[in-house]
N, C-alpha and C positions, 0 to 999 in steps of 0.2 A: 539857650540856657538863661542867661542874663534877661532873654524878652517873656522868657517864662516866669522868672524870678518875680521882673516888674507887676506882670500879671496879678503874681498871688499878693504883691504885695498890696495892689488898688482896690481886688478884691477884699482885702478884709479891713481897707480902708471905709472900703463902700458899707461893708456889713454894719463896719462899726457904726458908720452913719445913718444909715436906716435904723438900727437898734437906737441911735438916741431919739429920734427924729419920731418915733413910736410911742420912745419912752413919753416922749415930751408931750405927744398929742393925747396919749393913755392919762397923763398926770395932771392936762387942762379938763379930762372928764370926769375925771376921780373927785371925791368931798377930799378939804386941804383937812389931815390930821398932824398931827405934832408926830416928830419923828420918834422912832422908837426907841433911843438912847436919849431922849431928853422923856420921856414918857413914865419908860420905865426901870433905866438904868443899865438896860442892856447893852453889851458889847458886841459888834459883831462878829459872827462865827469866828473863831479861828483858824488858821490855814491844816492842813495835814503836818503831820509831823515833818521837818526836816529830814532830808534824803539823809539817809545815815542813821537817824536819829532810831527809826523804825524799821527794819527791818525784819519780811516775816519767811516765808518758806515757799512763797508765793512768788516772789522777787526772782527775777529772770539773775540766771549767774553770769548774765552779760553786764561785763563794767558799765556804771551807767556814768553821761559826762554829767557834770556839776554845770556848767556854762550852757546855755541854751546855744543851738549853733542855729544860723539865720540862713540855713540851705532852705531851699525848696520843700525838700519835702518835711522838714520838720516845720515851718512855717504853715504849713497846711495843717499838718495833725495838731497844733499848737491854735489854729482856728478854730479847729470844730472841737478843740479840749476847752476853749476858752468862752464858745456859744455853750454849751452842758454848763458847764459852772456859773455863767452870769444867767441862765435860767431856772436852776435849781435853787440860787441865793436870792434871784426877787422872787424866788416861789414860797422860799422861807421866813424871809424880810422884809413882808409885805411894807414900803412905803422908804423903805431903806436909799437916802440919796445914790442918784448914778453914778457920781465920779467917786463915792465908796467900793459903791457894788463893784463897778469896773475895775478899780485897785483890786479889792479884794479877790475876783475871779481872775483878773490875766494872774496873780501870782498862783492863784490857785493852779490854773492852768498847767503852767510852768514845771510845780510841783507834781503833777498829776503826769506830765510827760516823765519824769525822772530826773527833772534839772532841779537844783538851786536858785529858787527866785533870790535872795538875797545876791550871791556869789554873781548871775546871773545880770542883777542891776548895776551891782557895784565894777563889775567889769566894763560893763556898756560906759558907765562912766569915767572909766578911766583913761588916762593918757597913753597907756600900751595900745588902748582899743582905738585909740582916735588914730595912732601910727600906726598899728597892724590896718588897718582901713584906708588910711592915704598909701600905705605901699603899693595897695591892690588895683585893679586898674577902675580910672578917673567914673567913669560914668555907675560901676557898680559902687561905689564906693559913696559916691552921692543917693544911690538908692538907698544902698543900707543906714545912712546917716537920717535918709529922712523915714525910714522904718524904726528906727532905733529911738529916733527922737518923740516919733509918736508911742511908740509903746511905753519911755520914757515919762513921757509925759503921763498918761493916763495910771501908770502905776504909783511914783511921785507924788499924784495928786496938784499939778500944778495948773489947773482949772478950776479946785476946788476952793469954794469960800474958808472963812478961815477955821468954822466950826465945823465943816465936813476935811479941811486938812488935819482939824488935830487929831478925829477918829481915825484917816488911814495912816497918822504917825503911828500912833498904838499898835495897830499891825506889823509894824517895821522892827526888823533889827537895829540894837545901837547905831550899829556902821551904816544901815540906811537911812536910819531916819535923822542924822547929821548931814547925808549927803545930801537928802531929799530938803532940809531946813536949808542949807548953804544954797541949792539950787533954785529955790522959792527967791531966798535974799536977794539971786544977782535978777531975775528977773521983774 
């Protein structure tokens, strides 16, 4: 289970690396244009309504969690929810920086499985999450830190320049986007 776990986890470490690594070579062949919120004023997409927010008829009557859980197999559905969204957003955003696009689709993702990106981030950050995770045993506990911190990362925006950090603030809830400024600060 645990050597399963790691697995999926390299895996979409790897994905995510080859996606930039594409990106970057697609973007050295590309003409450089101006991006498209200093262009044209545009904002990027918005996420789906908050879980709660929207509910339609459609909506399975199974309780959905708010908190993304980082088992196995929602990690997996949660990669292949998170490839669809980051290909549909630079398919609409022609030229749209990555560490946006990536903001914007893992929460997409998120929302798109039934969780709360916001709830979702602000837990990973919290000190319950960092104890409930030392309780459990030592070597999972180091995996999910360094999954959490990557996903962490790239939602955050804590690779982002400072003009691609203020567009994925915009995206953020109050309560993210203070966590996500405090977390910029200490690093």
């Amino acid at each position: 289970m645990k050597r399963r776990m790691l697995t999926v986890i390299f895996i979409l470490l790897g994905v995510a690396l080859i996606a930039l690594i594409a990106l970057f070579v697609s973007r050295g062949r590309a003409k450089p244009t101006a991006r498209p919120e200093e262009e044209s004023g545009a904002q990027v997409p918005a996420l789906p309504a908050r879980v709660g927010e929207k509910e339609s008829f459609a909506t399975p009557l199974v309780q959905r969690v708010e908190i993304m859980p980082l088992d196995e197999r929602t990690l997996e559905r949660f990669q292949e929810a998170n490839s669809r969204a980051m290909s549909q957003l630079l398919e609409q955003q022609n030229g749209l920086p990555y560490t946006v696009a990536a903001s914007v689709s893992l929460r997409a993702a998120m929302a798109d499985l039934g969780h709360d990106p916001d709830k979702t981030l602000l837990y990973w950050l919290s000190p319950k999450f960092q104890k409930d995770r030392a309780n459990g045993n030592q070597k999972e506990a180091v995996s999910l830190s360094r999954s959490t911190g990557n996903l962490l990362s790239i939602a955050l925006g804590d690779n982002a320049s400072d003009e691609e950090f203020a567009v994925i603030l915009k995206q953020l809830s109050p309560e993210v986007r203070l966590a996500a400024i405090k977390r910029r600060g200490r690093e």
